[in-house]
Every structure is written in C-alpha cells, then in structure tokens.
C-alpha positions as CSV (number, residue, x, y, z in Angstrom):
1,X,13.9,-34.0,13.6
2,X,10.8,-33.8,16.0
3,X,13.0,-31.6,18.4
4,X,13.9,-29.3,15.9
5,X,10.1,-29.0,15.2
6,X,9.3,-28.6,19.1
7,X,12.3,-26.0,19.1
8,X,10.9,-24.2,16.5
9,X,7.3,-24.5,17.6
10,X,8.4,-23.0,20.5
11,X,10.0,-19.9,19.4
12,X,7.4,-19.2,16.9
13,X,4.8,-19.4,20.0
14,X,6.8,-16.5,21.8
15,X,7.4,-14.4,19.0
16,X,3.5,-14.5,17.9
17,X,2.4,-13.7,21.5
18,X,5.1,-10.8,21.5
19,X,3.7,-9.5,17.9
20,X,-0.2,-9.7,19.3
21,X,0.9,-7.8,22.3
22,X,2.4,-5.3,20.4
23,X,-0.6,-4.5,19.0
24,X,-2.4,-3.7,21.6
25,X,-3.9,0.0,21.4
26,X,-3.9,2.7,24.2
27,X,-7.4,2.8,24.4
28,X,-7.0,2.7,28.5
29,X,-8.9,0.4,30.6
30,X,-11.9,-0.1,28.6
31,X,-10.5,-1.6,25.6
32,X,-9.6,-4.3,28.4
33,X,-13.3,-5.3,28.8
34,X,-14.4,-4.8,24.9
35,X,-15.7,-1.1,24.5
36,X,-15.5,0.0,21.6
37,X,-14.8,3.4,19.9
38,X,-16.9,5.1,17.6
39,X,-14.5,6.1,14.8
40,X,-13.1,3.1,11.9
41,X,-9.5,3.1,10.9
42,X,-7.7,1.4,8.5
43,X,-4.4,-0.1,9.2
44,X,-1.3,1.9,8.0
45,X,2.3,2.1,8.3
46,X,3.9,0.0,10.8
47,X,0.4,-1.0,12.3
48,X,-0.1,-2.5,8.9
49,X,3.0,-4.4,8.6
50,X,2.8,-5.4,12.3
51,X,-1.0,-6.9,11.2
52,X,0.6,-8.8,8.0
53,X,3.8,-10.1,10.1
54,X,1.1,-11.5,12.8
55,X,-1.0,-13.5,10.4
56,X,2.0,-14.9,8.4
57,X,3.1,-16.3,11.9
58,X,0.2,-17.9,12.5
59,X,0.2,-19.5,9.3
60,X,3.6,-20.4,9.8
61,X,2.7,-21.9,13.3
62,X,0.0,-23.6,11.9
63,X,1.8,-25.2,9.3
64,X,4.7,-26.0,11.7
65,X,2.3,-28.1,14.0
66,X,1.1,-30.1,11.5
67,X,4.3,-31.4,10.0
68,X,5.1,-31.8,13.8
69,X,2.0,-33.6,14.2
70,X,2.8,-35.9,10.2
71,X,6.1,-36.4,11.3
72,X,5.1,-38.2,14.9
73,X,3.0,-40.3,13.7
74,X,5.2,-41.4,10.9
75,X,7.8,-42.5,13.0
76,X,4.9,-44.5,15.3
C-alpha cells in the first residue's frame, strides 16, 4: 500500500508542476523577476479551469501525503 501512495504521490507531483507551468503568462522577462502590470483580470475560460484543476491537485496532493504519512506510521 505505501508504494502505491509513493507512486501516486509521485505522479501527482509532476502533473501539478506541469499544470503551474502552464500557467505561466507571456509577460516576457519581467514577469520572471516580479513586475507587475497595471491592468486586473479576472480568470476566464480555460485560464479559469486551468486555475480550478491546479488547486484541486494540490489538495489532492495534500491529502495524499498525509494518508502516506498515517499509513507509515501505522505499520511502525
């Protein structure tokens, strides 16, 4: 069981790296060093779905780690 939860703490580590990278804008090389732009937007479409996919992830890896961690030290 704990090397299915490694497995799958694994994969869910890739994918959510993947999904943040995604969502990277093209704001060229000084989004890189934190300037910021001048205008708000909201999220929409695909950005928007992309946003809600990342945080259920993390949840998800969250969640994940801590039955991996439960389950370790209930075999201990």
């Amino acid at each position: 069981m704990q090397a299915y939860l490694n497995i799958v703490q694994i994969v869910l580590s890739v994918v959510l790296v993947v999904v943040v990278l995604m969502q990277t804008k093209g704001s060229g090389i000084g989004g890189i060093f934190g300037a910021e732009t001048s205008v708000f937007r909201t999220r929409r479409g695909v950005q928007k779905t992309l946003f809600q996919f990342t945080v259920a992830l993390a949840i998800l890896f969250v969640v994940v780690s801590l039955l991996s961690v439960w389950y370790a030290k209930s075999i201990a």
